[in-house]
C-alpha positions in Angstrom: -12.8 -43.3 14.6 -10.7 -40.4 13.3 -7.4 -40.3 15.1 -6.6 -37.4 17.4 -3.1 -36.2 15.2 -6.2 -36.4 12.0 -8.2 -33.9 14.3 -5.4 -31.7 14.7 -4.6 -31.1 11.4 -8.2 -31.2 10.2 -8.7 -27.9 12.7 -5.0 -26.3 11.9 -6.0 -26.3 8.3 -9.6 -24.8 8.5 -10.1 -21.4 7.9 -11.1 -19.2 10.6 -14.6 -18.5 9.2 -15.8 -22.0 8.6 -13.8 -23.0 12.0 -16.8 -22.9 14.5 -18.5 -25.3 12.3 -16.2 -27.8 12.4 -15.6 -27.8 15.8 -19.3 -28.5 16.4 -18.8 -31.7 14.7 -15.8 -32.1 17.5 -18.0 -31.1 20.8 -19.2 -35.0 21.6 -15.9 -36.3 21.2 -15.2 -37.3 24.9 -11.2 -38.3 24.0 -9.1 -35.4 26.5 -6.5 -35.2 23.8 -9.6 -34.3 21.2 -11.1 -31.7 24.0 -8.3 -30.0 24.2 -7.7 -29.2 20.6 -11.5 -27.8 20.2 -10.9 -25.8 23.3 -7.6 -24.4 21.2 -9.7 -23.9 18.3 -12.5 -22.1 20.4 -9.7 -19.5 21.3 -8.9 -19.3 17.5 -12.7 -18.7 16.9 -12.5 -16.2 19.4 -9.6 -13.9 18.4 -11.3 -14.5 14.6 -14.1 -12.4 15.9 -12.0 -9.4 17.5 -10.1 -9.4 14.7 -13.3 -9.0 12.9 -14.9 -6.1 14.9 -11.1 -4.5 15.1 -11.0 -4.5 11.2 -14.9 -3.3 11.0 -13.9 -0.3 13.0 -11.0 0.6 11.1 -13.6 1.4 8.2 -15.0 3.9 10.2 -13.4 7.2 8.2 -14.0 5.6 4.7 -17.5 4.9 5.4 -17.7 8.9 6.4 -17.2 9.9 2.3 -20.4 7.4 1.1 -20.6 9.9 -2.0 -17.0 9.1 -2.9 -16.2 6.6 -5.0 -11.9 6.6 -4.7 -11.0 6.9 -1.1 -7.3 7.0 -0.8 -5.3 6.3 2.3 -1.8 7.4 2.5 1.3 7.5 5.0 5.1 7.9 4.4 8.0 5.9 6.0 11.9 7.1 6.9 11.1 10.6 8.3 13.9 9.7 11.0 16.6 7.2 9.4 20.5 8.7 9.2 20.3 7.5 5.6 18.3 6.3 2.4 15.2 7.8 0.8 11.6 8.5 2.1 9.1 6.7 1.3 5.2 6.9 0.5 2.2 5.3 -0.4 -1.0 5.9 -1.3 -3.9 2.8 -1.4 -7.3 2.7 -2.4 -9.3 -0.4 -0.7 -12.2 -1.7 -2.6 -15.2 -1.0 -0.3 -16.2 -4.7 -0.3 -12.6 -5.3 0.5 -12.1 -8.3 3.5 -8.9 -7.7 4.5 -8.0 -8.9 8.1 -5.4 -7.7 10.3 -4.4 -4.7 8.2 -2.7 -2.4 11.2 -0.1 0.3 11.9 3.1 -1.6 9.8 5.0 -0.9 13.3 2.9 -3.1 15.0 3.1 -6.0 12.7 5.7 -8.3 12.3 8.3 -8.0 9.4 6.6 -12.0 7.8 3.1 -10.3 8.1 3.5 -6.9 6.3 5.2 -8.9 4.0 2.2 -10.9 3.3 -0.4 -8.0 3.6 2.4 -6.6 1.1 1.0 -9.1 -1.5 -2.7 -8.8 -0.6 -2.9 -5.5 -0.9 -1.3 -5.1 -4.2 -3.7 -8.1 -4.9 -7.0 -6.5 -4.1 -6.4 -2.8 -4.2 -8.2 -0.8 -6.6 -4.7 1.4 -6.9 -1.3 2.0 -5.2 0.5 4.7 -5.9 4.5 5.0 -4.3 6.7 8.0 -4.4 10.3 7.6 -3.4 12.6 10.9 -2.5 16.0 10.9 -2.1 18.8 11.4 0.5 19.8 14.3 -1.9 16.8 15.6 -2.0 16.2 15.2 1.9 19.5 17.2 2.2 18.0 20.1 -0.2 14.8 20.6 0.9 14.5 19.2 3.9 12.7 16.0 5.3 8.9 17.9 5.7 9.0 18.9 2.3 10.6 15.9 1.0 7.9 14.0 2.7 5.4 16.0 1.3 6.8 15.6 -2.6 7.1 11.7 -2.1 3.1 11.9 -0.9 2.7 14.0 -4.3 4.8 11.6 -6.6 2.1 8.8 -4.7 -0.9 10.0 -5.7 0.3 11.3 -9.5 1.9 7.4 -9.9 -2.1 6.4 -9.3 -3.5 4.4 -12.2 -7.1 5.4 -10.3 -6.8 8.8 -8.7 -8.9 9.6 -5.3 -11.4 11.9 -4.7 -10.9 11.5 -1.2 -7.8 10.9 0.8 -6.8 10.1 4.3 -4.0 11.4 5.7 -1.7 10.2 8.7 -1.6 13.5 10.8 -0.4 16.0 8.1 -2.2 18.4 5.3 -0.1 17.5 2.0 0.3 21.4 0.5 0.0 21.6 -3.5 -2.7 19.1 -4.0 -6.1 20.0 -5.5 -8.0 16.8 -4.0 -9.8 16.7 -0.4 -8.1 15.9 2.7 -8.5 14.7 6.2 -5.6 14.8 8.2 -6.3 11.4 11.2 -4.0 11.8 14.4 -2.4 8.0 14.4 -4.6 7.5 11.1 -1.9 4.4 10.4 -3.7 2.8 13.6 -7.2 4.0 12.9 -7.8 4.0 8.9 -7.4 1.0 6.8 -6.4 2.8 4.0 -3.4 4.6 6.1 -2.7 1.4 7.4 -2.4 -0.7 4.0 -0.6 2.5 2.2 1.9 2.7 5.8 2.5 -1.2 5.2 3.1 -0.7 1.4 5.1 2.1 2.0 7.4 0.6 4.9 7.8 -3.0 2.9 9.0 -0.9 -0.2 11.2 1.0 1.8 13.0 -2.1 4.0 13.8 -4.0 0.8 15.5 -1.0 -0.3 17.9 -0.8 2.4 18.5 -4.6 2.2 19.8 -4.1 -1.4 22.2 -0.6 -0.4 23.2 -3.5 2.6 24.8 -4.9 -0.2 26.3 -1.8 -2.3 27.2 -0.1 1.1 28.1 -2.9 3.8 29.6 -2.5 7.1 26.5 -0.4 7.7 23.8 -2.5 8.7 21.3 -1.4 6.8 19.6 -4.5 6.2 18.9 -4.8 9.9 18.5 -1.4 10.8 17.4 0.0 7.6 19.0 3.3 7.8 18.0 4.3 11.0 20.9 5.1 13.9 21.0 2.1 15.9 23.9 1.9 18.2 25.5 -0.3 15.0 25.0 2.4 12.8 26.0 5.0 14.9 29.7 3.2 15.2 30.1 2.5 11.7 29.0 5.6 10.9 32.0 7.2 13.1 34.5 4.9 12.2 33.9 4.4 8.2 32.4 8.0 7.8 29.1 8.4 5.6 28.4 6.6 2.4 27.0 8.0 -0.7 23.0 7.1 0.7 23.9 9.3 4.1 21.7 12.4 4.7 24.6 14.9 5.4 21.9 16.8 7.4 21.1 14.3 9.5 24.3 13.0 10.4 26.5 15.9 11.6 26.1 15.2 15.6 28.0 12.0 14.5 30.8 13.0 12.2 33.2 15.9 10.9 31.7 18.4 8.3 
């Protein structure tokens, strides 16, 4: 008789779609200890399926564009951080693409984007990512910076789109169709996978001006005015990566 620790790593390893299966093979097993752990993996099963029909609805606005071929999702990060660049991305999904648990990079945990990081660079058909500086913040300000670093997205595109999905905004200057989605980053996979793209780029960026700048924080906070920043910020004065129009409620001109 297979052992009950056997069991529980027998269901811990099995993938999520092959799970129910398995735990069919468990439902006779009359051991409490082995009860327990299908009753686990039923809850598994379960959350497997709304992640499913979450995901399935999340296509909703590609499958709107069936004539188009390239439908490219795209959201920027940093609008609001004291310092560093903004960042975007721009993602086409394959339509056949099975990625689960592709969400709003907020609501996701810093080892998860991480991973969906790596998937979707895996399986995407293109990524495009356009980077703007603090200087150029300071210049032009952050709306149109945030519109150039959607621009410098889409022209980095190996694949361009002949559709894209926008989180809230109409990017000006651009020849190719839009939709503008209120909360598209929660609604649109492609928003979500280019805001998870765009945020992991972004966050390891800080971490490394953590290191050329320290005393900031910016590898926790990633530029943004925690009460850490804020303090720093008042008692060091700006660094080089500071957006000087951002910053002048907390320091001297």
């Amino acid at each position: 008789m297979e052992s009950i620790s056997g069991i529980r790593d027998t269901i811990k390893n099995c993938p999520e779609e092959q799970l129910e299966t398995l735990l069919a093979a468990y439902a006779d097993d009359a051991r409490a200890g082995v009860q327990s752990l299908v009753a686990a993996g039923r809850r598994r099963v379960e959350a497997y399926r709304k992640e499913l029909a979450r995901t399935e609805e999340m296509w909703h606005y590609e499958r709107m564009y069936p004539d188009r071929e390239h439908i490219g999702g795209i959201d920027e990060v940093g609008r609001g951080p004291l310092a560093g660049p903004v960042v975007a991305a721009c993602v086409i999904l394959p339509k056949d693409c099975g990625l689960l648990y592709v969400n709003d990079s907020k609501q996701l945990s810093e080892k998860k984007r991480e991973e969906l990081y790596d998937r979707i660079l895996e399986e995407a058909v293109s990524v495009g990512i356009g980077v703007v500086s603090h200087e150029v913040i300071d210049e032009i300000n952050i709306l149109q910076a945030t519109f150039r670093a959607m621009r410098e997205a889409i022209d980095m595109m190996e694949v361009k789109p002949d559709q894209l999905l926008v989180d809230a905004v109409h990017i000006p200057g651009i020849a190719i169709p839009q939709r503008g989605i209120i909360k598209g980053d929660a609604r649109s996979i492609s928003i979500a996978a280019a805001s998870i793209v765009a945020k992991v780029t972004r966050d390891r960026m800080m971490v490394d001006m953590d290191e050329r700048y320290p005393g900031y924080g910016f590898a926790g906070n990633k530029g943004y005015g925690s009460a850490e920043h804020i303090q720093a910020l008042r008692e060091k004065g700006p660094c080089e990566i500071h957006r000087r129009s951002f910053i002048h409620s907390f320091v001297e001109p």
